[in-house]
C-alpha positions as CSV (number, residue, x, y, z in Angstrom):
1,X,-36.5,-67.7,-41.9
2,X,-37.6,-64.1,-43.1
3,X,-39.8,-63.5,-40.2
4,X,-37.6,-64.9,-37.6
5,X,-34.9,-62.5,-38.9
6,X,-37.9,-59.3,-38.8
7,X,-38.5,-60.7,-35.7
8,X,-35.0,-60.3,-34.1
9,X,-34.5,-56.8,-36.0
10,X,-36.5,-54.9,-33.3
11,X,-35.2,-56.7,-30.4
12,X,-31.7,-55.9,-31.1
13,X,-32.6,-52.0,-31.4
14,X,-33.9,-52.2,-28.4
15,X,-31.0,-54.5,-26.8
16,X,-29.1,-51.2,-28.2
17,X,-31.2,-48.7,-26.8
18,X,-30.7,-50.1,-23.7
19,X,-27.1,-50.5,-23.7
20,X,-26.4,-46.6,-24.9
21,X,-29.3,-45.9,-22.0
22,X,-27.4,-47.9,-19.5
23,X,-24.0,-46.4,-20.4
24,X,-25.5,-42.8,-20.7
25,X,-26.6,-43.7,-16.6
26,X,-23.6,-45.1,-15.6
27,X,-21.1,-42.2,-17.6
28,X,-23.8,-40.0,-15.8
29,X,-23.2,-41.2,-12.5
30,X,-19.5,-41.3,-13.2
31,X,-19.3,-37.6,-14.2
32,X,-16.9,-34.8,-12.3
33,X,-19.5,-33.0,-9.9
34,X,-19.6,-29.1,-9.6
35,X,-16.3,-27.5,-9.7
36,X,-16.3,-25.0,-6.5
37,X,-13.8,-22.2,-5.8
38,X,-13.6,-20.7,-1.8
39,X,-12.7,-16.9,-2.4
40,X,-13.5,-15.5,1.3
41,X,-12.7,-15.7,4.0
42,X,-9.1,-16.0,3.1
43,X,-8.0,-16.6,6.8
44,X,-9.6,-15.2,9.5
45,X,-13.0,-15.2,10.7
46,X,-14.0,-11.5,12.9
47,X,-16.9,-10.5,13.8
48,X,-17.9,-9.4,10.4
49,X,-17.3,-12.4,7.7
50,X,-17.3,-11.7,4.1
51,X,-18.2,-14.9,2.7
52,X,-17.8,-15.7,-1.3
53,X,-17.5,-18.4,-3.5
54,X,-18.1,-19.4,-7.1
55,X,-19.6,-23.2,-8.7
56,X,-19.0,-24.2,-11.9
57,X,-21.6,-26.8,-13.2
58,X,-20.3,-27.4,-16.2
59,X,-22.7,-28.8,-18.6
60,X,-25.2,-29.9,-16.5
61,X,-28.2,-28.3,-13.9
62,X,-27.3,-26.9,-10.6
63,X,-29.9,-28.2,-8.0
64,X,-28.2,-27.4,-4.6
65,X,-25.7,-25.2,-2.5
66,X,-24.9,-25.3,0.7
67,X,-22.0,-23.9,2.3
68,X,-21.8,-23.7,6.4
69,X,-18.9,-22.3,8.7
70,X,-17.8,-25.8,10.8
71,X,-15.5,-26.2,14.4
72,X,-15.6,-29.2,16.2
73,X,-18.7,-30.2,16.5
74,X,-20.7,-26.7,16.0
75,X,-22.0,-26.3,12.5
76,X,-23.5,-22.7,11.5
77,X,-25.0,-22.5,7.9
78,X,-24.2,-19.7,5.9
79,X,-26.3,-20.0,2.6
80,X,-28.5,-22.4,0.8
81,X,-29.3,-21.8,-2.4
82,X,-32.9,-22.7,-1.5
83,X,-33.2,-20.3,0.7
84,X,-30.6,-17.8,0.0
85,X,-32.0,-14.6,2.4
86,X,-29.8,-11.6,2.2
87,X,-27.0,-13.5,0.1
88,X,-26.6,-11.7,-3.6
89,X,-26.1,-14.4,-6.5
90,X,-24.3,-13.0,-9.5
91,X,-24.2,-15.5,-12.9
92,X,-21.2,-14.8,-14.3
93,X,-20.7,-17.4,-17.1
94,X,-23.3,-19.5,-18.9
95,X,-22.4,-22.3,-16.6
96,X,-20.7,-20.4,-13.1
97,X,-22.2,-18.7,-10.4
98,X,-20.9,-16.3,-7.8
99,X,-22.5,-16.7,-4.4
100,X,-21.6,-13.8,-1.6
101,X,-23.0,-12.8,2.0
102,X,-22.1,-10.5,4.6
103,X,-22.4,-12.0,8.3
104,X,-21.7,-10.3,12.0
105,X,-21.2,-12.1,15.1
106,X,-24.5,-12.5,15.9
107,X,-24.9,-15.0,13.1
108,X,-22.3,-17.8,14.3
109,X,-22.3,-16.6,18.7
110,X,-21.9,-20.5,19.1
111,X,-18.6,-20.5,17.8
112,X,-15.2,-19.9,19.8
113,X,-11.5,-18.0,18.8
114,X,-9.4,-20.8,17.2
115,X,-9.3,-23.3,14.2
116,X,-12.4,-23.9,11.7
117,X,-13.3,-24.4,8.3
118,X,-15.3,-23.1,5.3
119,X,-17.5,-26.0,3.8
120,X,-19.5,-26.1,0.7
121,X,-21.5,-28.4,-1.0
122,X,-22.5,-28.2,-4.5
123,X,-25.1,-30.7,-6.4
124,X,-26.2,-31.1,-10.1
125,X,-28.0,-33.4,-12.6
126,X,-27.5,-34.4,-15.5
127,X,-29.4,-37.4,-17.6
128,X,-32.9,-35.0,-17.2
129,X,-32.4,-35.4,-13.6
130,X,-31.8,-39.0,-13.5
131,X,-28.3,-38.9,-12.2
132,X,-27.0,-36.4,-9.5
133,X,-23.1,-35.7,-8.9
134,X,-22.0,-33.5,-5.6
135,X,-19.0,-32.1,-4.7
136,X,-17.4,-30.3,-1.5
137,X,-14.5,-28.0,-0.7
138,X,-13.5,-26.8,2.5
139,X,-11.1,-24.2,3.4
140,X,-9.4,-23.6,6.9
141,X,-9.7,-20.8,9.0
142,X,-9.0,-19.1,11.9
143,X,-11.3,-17.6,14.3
144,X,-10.6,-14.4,16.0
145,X,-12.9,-12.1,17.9
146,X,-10.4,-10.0,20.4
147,X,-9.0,-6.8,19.5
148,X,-5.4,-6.7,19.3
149,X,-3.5,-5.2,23.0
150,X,-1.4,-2.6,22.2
151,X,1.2,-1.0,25.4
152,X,3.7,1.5,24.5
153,X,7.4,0.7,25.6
154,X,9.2,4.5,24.9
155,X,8.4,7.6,26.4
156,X,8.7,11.5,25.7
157,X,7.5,11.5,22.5
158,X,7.9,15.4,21.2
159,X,6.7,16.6,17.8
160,X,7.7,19.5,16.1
161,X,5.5,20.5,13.4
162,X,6.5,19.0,9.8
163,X,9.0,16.6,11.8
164,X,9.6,13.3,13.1
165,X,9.2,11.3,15.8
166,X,10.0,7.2,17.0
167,X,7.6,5.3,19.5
168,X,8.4,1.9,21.0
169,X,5.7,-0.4,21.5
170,X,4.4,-3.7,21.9
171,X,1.3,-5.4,20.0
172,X,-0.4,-8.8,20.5
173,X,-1.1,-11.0,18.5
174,X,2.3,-10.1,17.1
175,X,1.1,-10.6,13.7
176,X,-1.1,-7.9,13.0
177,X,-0.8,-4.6,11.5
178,X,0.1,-2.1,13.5
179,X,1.5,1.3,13.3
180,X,0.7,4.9,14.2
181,X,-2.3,6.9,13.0
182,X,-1.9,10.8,12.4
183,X,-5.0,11.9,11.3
184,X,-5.8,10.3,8.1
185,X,-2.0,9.1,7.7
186,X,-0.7,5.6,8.7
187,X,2.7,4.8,9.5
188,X,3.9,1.0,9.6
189,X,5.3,-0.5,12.4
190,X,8.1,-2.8,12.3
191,X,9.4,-5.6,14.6
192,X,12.4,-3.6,16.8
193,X,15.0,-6.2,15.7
194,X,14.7,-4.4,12.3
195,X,15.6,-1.6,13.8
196,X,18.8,-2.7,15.5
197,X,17.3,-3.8,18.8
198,X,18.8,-7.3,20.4
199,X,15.7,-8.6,21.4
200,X,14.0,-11.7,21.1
201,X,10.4,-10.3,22.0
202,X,8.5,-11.0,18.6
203,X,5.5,-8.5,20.0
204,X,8.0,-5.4,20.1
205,X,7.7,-3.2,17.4
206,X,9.4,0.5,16.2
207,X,7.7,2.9,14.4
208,X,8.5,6.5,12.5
209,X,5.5,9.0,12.2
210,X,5.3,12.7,11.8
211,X,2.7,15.8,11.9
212,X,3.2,16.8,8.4
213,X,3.6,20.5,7.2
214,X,-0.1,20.5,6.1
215,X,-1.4,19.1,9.2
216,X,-3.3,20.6,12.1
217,X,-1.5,20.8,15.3
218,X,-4.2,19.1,17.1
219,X,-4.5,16.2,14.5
220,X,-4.7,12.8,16.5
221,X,-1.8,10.8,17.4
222,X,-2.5,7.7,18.1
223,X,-1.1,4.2,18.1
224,X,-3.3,1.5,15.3
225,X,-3.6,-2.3,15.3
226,X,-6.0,-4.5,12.9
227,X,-5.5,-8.1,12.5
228,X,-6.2,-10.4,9.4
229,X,-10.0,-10.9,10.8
230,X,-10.7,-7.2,10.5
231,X,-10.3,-6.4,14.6
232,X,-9.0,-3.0,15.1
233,X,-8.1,-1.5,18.5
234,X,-6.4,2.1,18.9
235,X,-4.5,3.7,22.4
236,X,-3.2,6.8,23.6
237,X,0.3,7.4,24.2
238,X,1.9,10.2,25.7
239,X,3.3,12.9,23.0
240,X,4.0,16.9,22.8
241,X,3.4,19.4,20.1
242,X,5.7,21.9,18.9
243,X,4.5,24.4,16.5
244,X,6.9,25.9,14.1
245,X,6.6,29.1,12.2
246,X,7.1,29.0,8.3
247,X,8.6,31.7,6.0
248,X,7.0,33.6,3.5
249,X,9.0,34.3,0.2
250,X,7.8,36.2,-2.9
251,X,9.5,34.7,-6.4
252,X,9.6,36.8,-9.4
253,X,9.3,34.5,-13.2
254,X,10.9,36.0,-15.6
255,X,10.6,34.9,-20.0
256,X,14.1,34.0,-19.9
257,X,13.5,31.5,-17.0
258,X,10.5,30.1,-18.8
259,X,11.9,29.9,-21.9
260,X,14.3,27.4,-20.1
261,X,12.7,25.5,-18.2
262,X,9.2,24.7,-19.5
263,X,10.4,23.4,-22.9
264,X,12.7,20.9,-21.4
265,X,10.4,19.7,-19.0
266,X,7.4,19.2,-21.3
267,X,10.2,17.1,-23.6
268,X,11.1,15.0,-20.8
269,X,7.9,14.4,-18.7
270,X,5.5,11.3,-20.0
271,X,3.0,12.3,-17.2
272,X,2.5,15.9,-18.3
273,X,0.9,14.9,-21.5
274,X,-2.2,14.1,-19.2
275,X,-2.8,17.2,-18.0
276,X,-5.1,19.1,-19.9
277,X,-4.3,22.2,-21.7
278,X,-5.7,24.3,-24.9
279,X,-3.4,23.7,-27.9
280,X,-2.2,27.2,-27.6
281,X,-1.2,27.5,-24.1
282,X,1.5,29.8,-23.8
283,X,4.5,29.3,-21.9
284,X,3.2,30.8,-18.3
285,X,0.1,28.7,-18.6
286,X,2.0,25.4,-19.5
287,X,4.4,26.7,-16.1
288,X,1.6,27.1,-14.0
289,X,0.5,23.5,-14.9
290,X,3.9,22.7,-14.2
291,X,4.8,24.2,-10.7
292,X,0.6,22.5,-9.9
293,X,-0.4,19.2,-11.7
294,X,2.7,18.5,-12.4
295,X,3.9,19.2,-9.1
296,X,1.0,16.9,-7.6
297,X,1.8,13.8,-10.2
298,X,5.2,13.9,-9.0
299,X,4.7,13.8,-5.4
300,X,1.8,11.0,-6.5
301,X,5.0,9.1,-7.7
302,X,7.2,9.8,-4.8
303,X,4.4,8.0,-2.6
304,X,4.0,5.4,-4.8
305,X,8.0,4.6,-4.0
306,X,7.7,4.7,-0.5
307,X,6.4,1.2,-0.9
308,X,9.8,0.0,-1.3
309,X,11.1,0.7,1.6
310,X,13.6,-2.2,3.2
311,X,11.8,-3.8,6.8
312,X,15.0,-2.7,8.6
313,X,16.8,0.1,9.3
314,X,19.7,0.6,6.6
315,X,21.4,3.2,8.8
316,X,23.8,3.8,11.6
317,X,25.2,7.1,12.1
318,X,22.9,11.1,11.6
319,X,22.6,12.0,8.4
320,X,24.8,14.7,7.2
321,X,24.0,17.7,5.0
322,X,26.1,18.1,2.0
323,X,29.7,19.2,2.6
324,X,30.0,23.6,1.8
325,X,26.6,23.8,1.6
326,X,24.2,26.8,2.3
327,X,20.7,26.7,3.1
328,X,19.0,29.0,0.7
329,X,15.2,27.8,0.9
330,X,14.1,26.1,4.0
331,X,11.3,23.5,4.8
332,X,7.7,24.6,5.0
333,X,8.3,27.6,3.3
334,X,5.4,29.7,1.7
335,X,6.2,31.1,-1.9
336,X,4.0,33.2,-4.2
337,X,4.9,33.4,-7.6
338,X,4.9,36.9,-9.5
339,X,5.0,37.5,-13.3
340,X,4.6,40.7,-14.9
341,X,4.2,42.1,-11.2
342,X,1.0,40.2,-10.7
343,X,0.7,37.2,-8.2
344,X,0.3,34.0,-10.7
345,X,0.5,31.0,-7.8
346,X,1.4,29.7,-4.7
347,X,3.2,26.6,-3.4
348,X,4.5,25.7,-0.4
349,X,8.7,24.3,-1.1
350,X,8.8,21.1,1.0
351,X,12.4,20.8,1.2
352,X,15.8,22.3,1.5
353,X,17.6,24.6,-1.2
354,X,21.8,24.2,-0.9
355,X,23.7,26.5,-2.4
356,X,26.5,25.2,-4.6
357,X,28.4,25.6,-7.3
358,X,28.1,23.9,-10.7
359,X,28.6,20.4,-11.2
360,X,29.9,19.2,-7.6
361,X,29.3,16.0,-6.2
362,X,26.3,15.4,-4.7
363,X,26.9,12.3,-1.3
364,X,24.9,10.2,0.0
365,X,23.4,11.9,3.3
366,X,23.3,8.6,4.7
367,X,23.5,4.4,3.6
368,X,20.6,3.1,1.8
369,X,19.7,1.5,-1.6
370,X,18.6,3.4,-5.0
371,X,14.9,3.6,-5.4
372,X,14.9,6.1,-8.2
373,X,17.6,7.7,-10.3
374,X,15.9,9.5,-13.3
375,X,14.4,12.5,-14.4
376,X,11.1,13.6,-12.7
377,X,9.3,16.3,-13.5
378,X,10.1,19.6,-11.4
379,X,12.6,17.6,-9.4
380,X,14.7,17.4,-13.1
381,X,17.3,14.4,-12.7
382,X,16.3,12.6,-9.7
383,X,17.7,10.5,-7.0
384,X,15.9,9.2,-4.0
385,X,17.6,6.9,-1.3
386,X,15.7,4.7,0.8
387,X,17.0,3.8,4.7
388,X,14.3,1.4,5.7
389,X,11.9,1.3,8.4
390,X,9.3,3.7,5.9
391,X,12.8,6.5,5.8
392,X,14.2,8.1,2.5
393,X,16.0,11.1,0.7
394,X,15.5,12.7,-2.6
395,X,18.5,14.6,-3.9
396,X,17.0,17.1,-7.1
397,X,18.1,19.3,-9.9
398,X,21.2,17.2,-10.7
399,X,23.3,18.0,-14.1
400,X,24.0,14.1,-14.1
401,X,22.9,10.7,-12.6
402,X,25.6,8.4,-11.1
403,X,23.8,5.5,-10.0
404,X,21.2,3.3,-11.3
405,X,17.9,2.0,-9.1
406,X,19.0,-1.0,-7.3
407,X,22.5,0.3,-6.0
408,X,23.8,0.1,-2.7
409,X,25.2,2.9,-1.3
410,X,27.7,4.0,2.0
411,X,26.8,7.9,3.5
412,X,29.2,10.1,1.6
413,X,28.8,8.1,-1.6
414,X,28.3,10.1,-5.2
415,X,24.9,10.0,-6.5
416,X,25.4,12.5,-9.2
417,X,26.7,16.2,-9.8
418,X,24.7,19.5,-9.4
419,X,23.0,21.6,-11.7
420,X,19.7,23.6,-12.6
421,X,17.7,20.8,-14.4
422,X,13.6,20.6,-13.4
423,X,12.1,23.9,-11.8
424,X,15.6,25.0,-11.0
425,X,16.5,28.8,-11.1
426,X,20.2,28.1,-10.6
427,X,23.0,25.5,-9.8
428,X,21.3,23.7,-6.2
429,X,20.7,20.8,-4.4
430,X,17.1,20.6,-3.6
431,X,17.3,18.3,-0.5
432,X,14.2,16.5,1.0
433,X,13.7,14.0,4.1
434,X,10.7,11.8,2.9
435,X,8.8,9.5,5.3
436,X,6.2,7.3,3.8
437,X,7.2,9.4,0.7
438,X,5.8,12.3,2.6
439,X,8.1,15.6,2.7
440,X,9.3,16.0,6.4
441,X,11.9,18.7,7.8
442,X,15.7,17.4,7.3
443,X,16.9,19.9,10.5
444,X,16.4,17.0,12.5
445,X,17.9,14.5,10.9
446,X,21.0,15.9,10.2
447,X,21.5,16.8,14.3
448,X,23.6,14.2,16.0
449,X,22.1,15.4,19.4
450,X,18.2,14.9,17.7
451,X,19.3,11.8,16.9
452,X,21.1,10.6,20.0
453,X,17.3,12.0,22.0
454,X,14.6,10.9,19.6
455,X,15.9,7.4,18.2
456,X,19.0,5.7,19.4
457,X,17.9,6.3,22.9
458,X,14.7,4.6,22.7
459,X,15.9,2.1,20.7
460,X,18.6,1.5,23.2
461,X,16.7,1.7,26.5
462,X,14.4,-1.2,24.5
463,X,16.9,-3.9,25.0
């Protein structure tokens, strides 16, 4: 009985063996396969395609990649991993992989413009090889390998220098990016029923642009359209010049004035703790940072709120300059500072000075909503307006705040009261006309007859 029962010892181990073999194959064979992730393209395939992807094989051996660009019945393989030719492989993780590869049209000439797919196919083992599990995503995509059409709808299109201007035009596909380059400058274009314009034509579009103070008068002018697949196309368009001559001022800088101004603007400005001064700066040094670094991180700002601009036009009627007000500094004027009777620095004052008495109300030059109503910097208290359509108005030096950021407001409507706060010699409104939250002149805006000629004409003779 003894042996019998030695005998039987071994054969059950090995019954066991095999039953925790067997189940190790079948929970092999049963195990999630490769977890992969489609990054690029997002949704358009040009005639350059960034493709990228990662796979995640979790605990076991990756042993095959393949990803391939599918329509119909055209297949074009992208990568394998292997062969993987020009395609970079980056191991992020212990256990994932990033897989990337630039392509141009040559690479996939058999495919047409319309609907396709991203495909990949990821393998591993596990069980030393004895088991394989595979997986596949796939991603939809749209082919497109034409260049937008662009046609322009308006006509006349004059430019004074540091001023504005409106173009009417019409792009296809309707949903790309379009706009107008000026030089290095881009200027969105919007559909023209955001603009007030009765139309049902989805391709017609409005857009604001300017030839900014600093700009050369011969800067290109041009009109810009990229779609989603990275197709760009650019046209001419008819447009005129107007150069404009700029004042030249001389300001003296007195102790008093800096002992006012430069201690309350260091106490109130986060960003001037980044610029970099020696501990015992004096106040003309921490000044000059002031009217320059300063300066520049506060226009940095200003641009950085032009991004919420509204996608239609929040006004109807011209803007209007504030009520009893005299211009005392005008746009594009050039100013050297003097100290001691020695020129310290220059700046060029991008905006209107108007000369009022203390603590008036400051209106609304035209409807819009509150982007900003705080202190900034040189500007002191602070509010900027935005009109849509890429259009706002900054209102400086203010002795008080009236509204908060979010606020609608109706032209004429109290923002605030004057006074000399920021780089403010005396009781002013420091006026500016911003588009794209670049400075442009406010002469124009505030002339019913520039108005009538440049934008409600065009935008009229569009319906």
């Amino acid at each position: 009985m003894d042996a019998v029962v030695i005998r039987l010892i071994p054969a059950l181990v090995l019954l066991a063996v095999a039953a925790l073999g067997a189940g190790l194959y079948v929970g092999a064979g049963r195990g999630p396969g490769p977890v992969i992730e489609i990054h690029e393209p997002a949704r358009f395939i040009g005639r350059q395609v960034q493709f990228e992807a990662t796979i995640d094989a979790g605990d076991a051996d990756l042993i095959a990649v393949t990803a391939a660009i599918e329509q119909n019945a055209v297949t074009v393989p992208i990568f394998s991993l292997s062969t993987p030719d020009n395609s970079r492989i980056a191991q992020e993780t212990d256990t994932r992989i990033r897989i990337s590869r630039s392509l141009t049209r040559d690479a996939y000439r058999e495919l047409t413009e319309g609907s396709a797919s991203i495909s990949v196919q990821a393998t591993h083992a596990r069980l030393f090889g004895l088991r394989e599990r595979s997986a596949t995503a796939r991603h939809d995509v749209e082919a497109r390998f034409t260049a937008p059409r662009l046609s322009v709808a308006s006509s006349f299109h004059y430019v004074n220098h540091g001023g504005a201007e409106l173009v009417v035009y019409r792009v296809n596909p309707p949903d790309v990016e379009s706009g107008v380059r000026v030089g290095d400058h881009f200027y969105r274009g919007y559909p023209a029923s955001a603009a007030g314009v009765d139309t049902s034509d989805a391709a017609l579009r409005v857009a604001l642009f300017a030839l900014l103070h600093g700009q050369e008068l011969d800067t290109p002018i041009r009109l810009y359209a990229r779609d989603g697949a990275g197709n760009e196309t650019e046209a001419n368009f008819d447009h005129r010049v107007f150069p404009r001559r700029f004042r030249r001022s001389r300001l003296s800088i007195s102790d008093r004035f800096l002992a006012r101004v430069v201690p309350a603007i260091i106490a109130r400005s986060d960003a001037f703790s980044s610029i970099p001064l020696p501990p015992d700066a004096g106040l003309l040094e921490q000044y000059l940072a002031i009217n320059g670094q300063l300066r520049r991180l506060n226009g940095e700002r200003i641009r950085e709120l032009a991004a919420e601009t509204a996608g239609e036009r929040l006004w109807s009627e011209p803007f209007r300059q504030l009520a009893n007000s005299q211009v005392e500094s005008g746009f594009g004027d050039h100013r050297t500072y003097v100290y001691d009777g020695r020129e310290v620095d220059q700046q060029v004052h991008l905006g209107f000075d108007l000369s009022v008495t203390a603590n008036v109300p400051i209106l609304a030059a035209n409807a819009g909503r509150v982007v900003w109503a705080d202190y900034l910097g040189i500007f002191g208290n602070c509010v900027i307006v935005d009109h849509g359509l890429g259009l706002q108005s900054l209102y400086a030096h203010l002795v008080s705040i009236g509204v908060r950021t979010g606020d609608a407001v109706a032209i004429n409507d109290p923002l605030g009261r004057s006074g000399m706060t920021g780089l403010a010699g005396g009781d002013h409104l420091h006026f500016t006309m911003l588009l794209n939250g670049e400075p442009i002149s406010a002469v124009e805006w505030w002339d019913p007859h520039w108005i009538e000629d440049r934008v409600t004409r065009k935008l009229r003779a569009a319906f």
